[in-house]
C-alpha positions as CSV (number, residue, x, y, z in Angstrom):
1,X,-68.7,-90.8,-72.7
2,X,-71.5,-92.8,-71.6
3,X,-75.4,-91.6,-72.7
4,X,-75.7,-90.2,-68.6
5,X,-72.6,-88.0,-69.0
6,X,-73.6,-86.4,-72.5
7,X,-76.8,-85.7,-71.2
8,X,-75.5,-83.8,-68.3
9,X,-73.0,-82.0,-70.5
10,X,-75.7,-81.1,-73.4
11,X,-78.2,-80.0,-70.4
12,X,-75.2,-77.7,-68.7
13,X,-74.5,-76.4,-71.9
14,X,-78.3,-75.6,-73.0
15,X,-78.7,-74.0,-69.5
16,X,-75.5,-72.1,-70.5
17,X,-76.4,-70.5,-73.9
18,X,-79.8,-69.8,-72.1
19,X,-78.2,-67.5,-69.6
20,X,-76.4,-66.1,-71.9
21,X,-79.3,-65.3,-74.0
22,X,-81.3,-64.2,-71.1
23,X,-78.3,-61.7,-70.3
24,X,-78.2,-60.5,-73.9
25,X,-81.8,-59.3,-73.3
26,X,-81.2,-57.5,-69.8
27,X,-78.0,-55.9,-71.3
28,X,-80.3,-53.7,-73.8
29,X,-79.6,-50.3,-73.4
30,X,-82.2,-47.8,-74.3
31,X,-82.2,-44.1,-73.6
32,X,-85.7,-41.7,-74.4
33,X,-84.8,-38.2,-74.9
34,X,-86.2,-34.8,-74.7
35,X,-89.9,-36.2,-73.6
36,X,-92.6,-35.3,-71.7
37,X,-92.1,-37.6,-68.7
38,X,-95.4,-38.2,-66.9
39,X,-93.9,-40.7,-64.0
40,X,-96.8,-42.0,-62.4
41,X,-96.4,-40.3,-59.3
42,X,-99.0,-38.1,-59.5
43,X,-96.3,-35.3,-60.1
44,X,-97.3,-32.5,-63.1
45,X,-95.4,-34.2,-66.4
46,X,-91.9,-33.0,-66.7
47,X,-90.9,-31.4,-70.7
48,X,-87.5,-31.7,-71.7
49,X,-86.4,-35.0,-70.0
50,X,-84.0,-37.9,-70.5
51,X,-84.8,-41.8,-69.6
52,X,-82.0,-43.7,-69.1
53,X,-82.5,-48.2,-69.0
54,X,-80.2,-50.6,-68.6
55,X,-80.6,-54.2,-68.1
56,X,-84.3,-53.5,-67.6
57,X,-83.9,-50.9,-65.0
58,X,-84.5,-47.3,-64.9
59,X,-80.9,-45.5,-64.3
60,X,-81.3,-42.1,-64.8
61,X,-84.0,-39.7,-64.8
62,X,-82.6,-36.2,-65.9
63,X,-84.4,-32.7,-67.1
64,X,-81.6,-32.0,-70.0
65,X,-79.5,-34.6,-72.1
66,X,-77.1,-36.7,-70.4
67,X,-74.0,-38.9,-71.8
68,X,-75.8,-42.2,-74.0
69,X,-74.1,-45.4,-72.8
70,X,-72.5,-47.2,-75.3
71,X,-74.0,-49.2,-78.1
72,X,-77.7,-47.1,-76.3
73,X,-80.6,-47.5,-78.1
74,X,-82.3,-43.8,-78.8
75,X,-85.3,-42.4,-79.0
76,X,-86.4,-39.0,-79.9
77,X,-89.1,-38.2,-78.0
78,X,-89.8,-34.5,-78.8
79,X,-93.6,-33.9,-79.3
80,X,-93.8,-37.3,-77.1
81,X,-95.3,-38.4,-73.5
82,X,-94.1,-41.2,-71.8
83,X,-96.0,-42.4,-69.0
84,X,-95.4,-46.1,-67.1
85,X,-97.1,-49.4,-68.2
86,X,-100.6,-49.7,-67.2
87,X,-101.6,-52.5,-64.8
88,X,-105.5,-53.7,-64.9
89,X,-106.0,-55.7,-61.2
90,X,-109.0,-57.6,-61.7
91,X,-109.6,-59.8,-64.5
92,X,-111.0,-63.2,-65.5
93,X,-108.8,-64.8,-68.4
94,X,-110.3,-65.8,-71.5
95,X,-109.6,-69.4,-72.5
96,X,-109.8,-71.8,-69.2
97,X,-113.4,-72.7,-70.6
98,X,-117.3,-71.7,-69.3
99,X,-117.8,-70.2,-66.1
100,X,-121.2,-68.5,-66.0
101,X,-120.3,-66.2,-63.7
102,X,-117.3,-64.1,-65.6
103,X,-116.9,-63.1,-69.0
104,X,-113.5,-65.8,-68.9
105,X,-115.8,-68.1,-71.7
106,X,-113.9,-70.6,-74.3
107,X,-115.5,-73.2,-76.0
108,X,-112.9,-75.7,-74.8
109,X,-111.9,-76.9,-71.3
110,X,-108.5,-75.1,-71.5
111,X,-107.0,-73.1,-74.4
112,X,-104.1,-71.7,-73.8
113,X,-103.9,-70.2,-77.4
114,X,-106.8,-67.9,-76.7
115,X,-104.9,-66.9,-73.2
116,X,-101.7,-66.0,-74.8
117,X,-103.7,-64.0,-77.9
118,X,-106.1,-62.2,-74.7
119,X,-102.8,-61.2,-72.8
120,X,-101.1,-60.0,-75.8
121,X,-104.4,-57.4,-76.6
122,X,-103.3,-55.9,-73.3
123,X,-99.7,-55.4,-73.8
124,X,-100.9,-53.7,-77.6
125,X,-102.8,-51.3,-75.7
126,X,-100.6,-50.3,-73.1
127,X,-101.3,-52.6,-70.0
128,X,-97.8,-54.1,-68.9
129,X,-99.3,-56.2,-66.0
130,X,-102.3,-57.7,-65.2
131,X,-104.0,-59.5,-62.4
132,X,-105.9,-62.5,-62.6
133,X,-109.0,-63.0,-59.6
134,X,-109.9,-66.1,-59.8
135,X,-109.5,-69.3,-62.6
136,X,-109.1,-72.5,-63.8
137,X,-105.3,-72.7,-61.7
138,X,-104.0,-75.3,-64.4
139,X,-104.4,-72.5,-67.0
140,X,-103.6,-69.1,-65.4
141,X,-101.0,-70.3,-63.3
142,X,-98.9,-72.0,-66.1
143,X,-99.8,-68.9,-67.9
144,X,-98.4,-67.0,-65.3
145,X,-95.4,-69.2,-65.2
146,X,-94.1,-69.4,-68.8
147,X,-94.3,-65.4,-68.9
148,X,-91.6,-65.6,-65.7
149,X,-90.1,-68.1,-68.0
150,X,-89.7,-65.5,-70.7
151,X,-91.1,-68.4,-72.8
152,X,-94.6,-66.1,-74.1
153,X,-94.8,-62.6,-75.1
154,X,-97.6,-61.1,-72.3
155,X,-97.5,-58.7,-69.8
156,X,-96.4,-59.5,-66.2
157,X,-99.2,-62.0,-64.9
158,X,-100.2,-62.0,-61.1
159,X,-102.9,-64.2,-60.2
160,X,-104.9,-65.8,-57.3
161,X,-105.8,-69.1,-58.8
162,X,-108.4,-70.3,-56.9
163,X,-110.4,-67.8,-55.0
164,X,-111.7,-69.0,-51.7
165,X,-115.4,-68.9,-51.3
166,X,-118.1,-70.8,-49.1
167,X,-119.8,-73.5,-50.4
168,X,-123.4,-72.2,-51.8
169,X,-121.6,-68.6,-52.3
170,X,-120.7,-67.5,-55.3
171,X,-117.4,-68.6,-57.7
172,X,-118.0,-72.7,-56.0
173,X,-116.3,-74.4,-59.1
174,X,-112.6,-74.3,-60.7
175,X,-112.4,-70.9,-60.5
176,X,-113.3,-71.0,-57.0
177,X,-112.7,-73.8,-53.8
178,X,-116.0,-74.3,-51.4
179,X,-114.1,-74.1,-47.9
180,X,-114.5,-76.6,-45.0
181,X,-115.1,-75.1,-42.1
182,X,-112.6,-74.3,-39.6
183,X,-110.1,-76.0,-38.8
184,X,-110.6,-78.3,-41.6
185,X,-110.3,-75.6,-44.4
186,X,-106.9,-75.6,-43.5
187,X,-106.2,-78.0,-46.1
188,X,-107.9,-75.7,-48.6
189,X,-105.6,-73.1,-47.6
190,X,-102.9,-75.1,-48.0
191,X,-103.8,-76.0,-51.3
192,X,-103.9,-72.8,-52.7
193,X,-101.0,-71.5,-50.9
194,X,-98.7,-74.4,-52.6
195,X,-99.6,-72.8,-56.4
196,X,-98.2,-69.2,-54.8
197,X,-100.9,-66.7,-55.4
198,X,-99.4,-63.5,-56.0
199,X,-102.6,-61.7,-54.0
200,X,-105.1,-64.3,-52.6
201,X,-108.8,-63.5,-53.3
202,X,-111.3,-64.4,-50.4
203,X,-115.4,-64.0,-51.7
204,X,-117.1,-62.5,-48.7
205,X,-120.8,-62.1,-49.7
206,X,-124.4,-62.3,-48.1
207,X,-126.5,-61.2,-51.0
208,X,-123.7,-60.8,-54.2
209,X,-124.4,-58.2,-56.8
210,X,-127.6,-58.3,-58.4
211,X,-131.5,-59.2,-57.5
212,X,-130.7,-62.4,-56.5
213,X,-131.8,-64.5,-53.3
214,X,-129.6,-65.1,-50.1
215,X,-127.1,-66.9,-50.4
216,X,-124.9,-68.7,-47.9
217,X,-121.6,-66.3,-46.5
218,X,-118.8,-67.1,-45.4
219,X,-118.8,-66.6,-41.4
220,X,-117.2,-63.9,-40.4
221,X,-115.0,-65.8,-37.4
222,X,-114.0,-68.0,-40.5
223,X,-112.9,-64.6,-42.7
224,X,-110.7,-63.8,-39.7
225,X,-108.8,-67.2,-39.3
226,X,-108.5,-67.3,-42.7
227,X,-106.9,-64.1,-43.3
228,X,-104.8,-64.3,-40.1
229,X,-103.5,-68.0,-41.4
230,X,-102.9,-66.8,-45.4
231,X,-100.5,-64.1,-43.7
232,X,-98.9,-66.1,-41.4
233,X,-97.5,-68.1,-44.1
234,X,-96.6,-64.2,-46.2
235,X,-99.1,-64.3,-48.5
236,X,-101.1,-61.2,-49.6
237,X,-105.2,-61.3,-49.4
238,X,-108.2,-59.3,-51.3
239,X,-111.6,-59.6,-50.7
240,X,-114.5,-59.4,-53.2
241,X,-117.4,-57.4,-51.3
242,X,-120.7,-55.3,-52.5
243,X,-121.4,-53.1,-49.3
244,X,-119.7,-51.2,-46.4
245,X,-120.7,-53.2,-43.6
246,X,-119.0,-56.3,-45.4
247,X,-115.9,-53.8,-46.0
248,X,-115.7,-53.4,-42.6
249,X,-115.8,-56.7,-41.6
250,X,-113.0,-57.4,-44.0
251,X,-110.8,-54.4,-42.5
252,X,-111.1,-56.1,-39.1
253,X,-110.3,-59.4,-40.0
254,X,-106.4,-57.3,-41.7
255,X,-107.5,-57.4,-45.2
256,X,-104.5,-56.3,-47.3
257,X,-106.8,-54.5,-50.3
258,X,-110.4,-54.4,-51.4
259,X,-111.5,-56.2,-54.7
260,X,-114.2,-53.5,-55.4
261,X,-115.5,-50.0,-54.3
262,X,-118.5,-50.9,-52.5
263,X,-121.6,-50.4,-54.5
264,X,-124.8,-50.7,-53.1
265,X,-125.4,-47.3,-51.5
266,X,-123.7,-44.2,-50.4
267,X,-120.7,-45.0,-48.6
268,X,-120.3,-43.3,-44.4
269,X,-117.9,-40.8,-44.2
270,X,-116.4,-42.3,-41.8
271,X,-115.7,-45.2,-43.6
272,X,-114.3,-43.2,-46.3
273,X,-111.9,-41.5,-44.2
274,X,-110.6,-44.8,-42.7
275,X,-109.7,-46.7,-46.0
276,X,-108.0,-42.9,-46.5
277,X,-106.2,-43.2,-43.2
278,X,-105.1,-47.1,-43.8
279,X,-104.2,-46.3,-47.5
280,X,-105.7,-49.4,-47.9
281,X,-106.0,-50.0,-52.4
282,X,-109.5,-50.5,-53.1
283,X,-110.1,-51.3,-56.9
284,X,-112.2,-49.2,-59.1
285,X,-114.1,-52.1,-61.9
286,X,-116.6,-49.7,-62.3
287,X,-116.8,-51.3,-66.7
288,X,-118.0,-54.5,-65.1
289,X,-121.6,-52.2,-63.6
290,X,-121.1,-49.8,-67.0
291,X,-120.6,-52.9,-69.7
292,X,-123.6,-55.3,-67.9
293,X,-126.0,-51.7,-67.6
294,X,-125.5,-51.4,-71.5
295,X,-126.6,-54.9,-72.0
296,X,-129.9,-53.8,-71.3
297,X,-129.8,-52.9,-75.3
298,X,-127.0,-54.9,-76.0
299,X,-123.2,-55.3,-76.8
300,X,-122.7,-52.4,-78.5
301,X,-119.6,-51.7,-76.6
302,X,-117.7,-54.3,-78.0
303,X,-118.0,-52.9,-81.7
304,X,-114.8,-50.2,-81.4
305,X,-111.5,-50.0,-82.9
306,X,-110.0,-51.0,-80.0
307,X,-112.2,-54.3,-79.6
308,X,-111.9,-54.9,-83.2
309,X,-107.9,-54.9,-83.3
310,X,-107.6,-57.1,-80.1
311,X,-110.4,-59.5,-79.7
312,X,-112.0,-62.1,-82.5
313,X,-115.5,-60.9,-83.8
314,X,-117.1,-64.3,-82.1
315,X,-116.6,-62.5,-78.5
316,X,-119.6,-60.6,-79.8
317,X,-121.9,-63.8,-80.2
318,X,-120.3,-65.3,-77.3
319,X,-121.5,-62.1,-75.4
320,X,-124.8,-61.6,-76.4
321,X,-125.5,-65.4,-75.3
322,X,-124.3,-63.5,-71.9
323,X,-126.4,-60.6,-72.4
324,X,-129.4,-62.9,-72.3
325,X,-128.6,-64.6,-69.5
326,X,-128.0,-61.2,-68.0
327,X,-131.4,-60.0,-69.1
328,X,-133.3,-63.0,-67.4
329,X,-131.6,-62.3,-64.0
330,X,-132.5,-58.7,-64.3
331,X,-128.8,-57.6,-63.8
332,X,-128.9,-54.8,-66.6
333,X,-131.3,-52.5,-64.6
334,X,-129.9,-53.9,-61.4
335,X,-126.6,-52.2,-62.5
336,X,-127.9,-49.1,-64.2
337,X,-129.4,-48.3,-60.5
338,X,-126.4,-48.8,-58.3
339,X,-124.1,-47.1,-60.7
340,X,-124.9,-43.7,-59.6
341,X,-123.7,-45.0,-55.9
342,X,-120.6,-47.1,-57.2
343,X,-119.1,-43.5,-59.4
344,X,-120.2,-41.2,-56.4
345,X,-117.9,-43.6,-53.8
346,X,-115.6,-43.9,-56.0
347,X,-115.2,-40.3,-56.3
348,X,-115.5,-39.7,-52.3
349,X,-112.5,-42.1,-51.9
350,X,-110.2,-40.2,-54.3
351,X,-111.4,-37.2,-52.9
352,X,-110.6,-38.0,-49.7
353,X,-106.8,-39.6,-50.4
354,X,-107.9,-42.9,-50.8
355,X,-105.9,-45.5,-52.5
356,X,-108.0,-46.2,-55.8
357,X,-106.3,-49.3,-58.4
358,X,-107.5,-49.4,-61.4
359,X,-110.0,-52.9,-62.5
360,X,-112.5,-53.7,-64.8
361,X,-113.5,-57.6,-63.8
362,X,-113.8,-58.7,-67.2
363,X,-111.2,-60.0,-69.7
364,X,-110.3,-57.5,-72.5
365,X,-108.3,-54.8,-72.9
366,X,-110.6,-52.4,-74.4
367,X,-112.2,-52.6,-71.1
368,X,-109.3,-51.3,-69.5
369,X,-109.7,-48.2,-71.5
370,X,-112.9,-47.9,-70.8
371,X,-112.3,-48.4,-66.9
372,X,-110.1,-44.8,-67.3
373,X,-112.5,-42.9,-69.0
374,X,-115.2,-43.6,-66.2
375,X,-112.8,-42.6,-64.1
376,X,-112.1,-39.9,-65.6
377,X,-116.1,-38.9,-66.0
378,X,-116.3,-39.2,-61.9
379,X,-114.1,-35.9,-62.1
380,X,-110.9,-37.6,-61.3
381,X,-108.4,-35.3,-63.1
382,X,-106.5,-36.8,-65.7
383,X,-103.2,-37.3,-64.2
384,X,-104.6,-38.9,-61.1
385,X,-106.2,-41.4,-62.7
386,X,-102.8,-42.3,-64.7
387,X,-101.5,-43.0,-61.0
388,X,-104.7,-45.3,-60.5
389,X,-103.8,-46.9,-63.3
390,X,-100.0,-47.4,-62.7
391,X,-98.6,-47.0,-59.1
392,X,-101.4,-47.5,-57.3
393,X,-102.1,-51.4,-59.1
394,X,-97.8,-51.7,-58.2
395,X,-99.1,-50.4,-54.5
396,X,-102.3,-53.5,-54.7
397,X,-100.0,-55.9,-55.3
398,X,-97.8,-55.3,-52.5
399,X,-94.7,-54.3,-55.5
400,X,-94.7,-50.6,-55.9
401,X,-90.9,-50.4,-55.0
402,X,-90.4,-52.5,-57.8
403,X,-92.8,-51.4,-61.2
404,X,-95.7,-49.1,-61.5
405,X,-93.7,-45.5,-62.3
406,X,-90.7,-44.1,-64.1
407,X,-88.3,-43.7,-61.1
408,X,-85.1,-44.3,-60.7
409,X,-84.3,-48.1,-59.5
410,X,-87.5,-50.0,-60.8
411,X,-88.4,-52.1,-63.7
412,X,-88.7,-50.1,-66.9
413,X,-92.2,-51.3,-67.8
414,X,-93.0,-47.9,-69.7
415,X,-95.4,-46.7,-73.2
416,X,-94.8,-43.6,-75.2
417,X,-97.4,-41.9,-76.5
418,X,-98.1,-39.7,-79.2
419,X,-100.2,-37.3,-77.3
420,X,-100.9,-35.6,-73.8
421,X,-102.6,-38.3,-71.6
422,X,-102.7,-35.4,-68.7
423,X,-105.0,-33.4,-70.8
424,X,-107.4,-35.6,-72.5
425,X,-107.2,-39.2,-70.7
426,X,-108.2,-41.4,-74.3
427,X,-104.7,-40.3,-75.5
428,X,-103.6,-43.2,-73.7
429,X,-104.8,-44.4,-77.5
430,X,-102.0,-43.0,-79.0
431,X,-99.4,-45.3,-78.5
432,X,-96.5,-45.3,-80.4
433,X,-94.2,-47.7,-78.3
434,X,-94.4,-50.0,-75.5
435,X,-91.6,-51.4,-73.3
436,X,-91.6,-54.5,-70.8
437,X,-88.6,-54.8,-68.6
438,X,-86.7,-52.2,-70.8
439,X,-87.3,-54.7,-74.1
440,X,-89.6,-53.1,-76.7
441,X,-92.5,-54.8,-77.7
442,X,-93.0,-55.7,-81.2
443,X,-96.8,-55.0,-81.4
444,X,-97.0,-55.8,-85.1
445,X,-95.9,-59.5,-84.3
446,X,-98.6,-59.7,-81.3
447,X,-100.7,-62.5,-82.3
448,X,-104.0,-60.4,-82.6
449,X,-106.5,-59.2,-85.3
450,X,-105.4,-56.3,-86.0
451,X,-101.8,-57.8,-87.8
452,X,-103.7,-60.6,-89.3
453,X,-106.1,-58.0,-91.6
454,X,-105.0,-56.8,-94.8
455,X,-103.3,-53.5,-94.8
């Protein structure tokens, strides 16, 4: 056989034992009995029930015990509360190098290392999908791509790439393309649509957040044929905006989803009623105002168990070089005034139906956690803020038929707990397993500090 035709067979064969090894995953079995099922719905929690998964799929969701499938994997889960995998839909990667903007800081250009060990804090703590809003596109979208792959342990990895901004705005860099104007930002679009963003982010801003001077916005006739070209060619689009008026602007233009309550000042009723009436998701990242407030006397935040077992102890330096850049701006008490506004919208929105997703805009996990507490402190009850965290980032992405609760049909992306989330919302901190796709994780092989102390 010549070297051509052994290449072909060896490659057939490779692809073979791959699918075969790929299938050998799906076919995993696992049934969860006699839990505490809290779905993600929004509906109470449900005692007594049985979770059925095959080949990564929910099958069965019963009140009392129901036949195991053969060779099942099962779990007791009396005294237990299972609740779906947590999604946070804003975040800047660590490890696609310095962007002064975003918390997403590396020493080097790219480091994919430092990617893989930030995604992996997440999927320790819960968080089975995350979304990316705006990077380096070499990293996160090769990032993105291996986890499809199956070739990295991470949670499910949606991202923009590129965010689109207007040149003198903010992002203008490789986290963000300066657009022509129109019709010659056409081949910007057409960039960015060729890496498939999962959700295309869009930086609408006149004055960005925090006491800085005007700067240059994208025109509003521009936001419209932008957002009216992006879905003519399917793709979904967010906007990052700081006040209603720009909201507004983005509705108009058919904005799919909001990339942040607005913040600076009490939001119209009216307004509030119409993101209610469109059911339009509106992130929360509420820990982005709460973490850059607290810099005012400095990183305190970062020094908790849960920072300590997920992130290396130089994200502390590296973050107070960031606090004092903060400090000169005057961003701290910037943030610690328009927080009041930011919580009381947020509130007002729930309140009034609204779509909320949970989002921190920063890059940790422990931020995560901290995004569900402040949401919980708005007076958001407990198990409403589980659906914030859960369906409501499925229903931002455009996928909440397919992940983001424990429902017959979709993806079995699920955590069990050891206590009652719907009661206190840090039990989310008890975690005593976490599934992707119906495979358990390992979390004590997860690259992360917390396996690399002494025990």
């Amino acid at each position: 056989m010549c070297r051509k035709g052994r290449f072909f067979v060896w490659l057939t064969l490779g692809l073979s034992i791959s699918a075969v090894a790929i299938g050998a995953d799906r076919s995993n079995t696992v049934v969860i009995e006699h839990v505490t099922l809290i779905d993600g719905t929004g509906r109470p929690p449900r005692a007594d029930t049985t979770v059925v998964v095959e080949n990564g799929i929910f099958t069965r969701v019963a009140d009392a015990s129901v036949r195991r499938p053969a060779g099942a994997a099962v779990v007791d889960g009396r005294g237990k509360f299972l609740i779906p995998g947590m999604m946070d839909m804003h975040i800047h990667l660590l490890g696609a190098g310095a962007w002064k903007d975003s918390s997403a800081q590396s020493e080097r250009p790219i480091d994919y290392d430092v990617g893989l060990r930030t995604l992996q804090g997440f999927l320790y703590l819960g968080f089975t999908s995350v979304y990316d809003a705006g990077n380096n596109p070499e990293f996160i979208m090769e990032l993105r791509d291996r986890e499809r792959r199956g070739e990295i342990v991470a949670p499910r990895v949606f991202a923009t790439g590129q965010l689109l901004t207007y040149p003198g705005s903010w992002s203008v860099g490789y986290a963000g393309i300066a657009v022509q104007d129109w019709p010659a930002t056409t081949k910007d679009l057409d960039l960015q649509i060729s890496r498939q963003p999962d959700v295309q982010k869009i930086t609408y801003e006149a004055m960005g957040v925090g006491p800085n001077p005007l700067v240059a916005q994208l025109p509003r006739d521009l936001l419209n044929r932008m957002v009216e070209y992006l879905h003519a060619r399917g793709v979904r689009t967010t906007v990052h905006i700081s006040n209603e008026r720009m909201a507004r602007d983005a509705i108009e233009a058919g904005i799919d989803t909001l990339a942040h309550v607005p913040a600076t000042g009490v939001l119209s009723q009216n307004f509030v009623e119409l993101v209610a009436k469109k059911r339009l998701p509106i992130q929360t990242s509420l820990t982005v105002l709460d973490e850059i407030r607290a810099m005012k006397t400095g990183v305190d935040f970062l020094r908790t168990p849960e920072y300590a077992a997920v992130a290396d102890a130089r994200e502390v330096e590296v973050r107070e070089a960031t606090r004092q850049r903060y400090l000169k701006l005057g961003w701290p008490d910037w943030f610690a005034a328009l927080y009041p506004y930011v919580q009381r919208n947020v509130r007002r929105i729930h309140d009034a139906g609204g779509v909320l997703v949970l989002a921190t805009d920063r890059t940790y996990a422990p931020a995560a956690l901290r995004e569900l507490e402040l949401l919980a402190e708005t007076g958001i009850p407990p198990l409403d803020v589980l659906r914030i965290a859960t369906l409501n980032g499925a229903a931002f992405l455009g996928r909440e038929h397919e992940i983001g609760s424990i429902e017959v049909g979709k993806i079995a992306d699920m955590v069990l707990l050891n206590a009652d989330p719907s009661i206190d919302i840090r039990n989310v901190r008890r975690i005593e397993k976490v599934w992707k796709g119906g495979k358990e994780i390992d979390r004590g092989r997860l690259d992360l500090p917390i396996n690399r102390s002494p025990r």
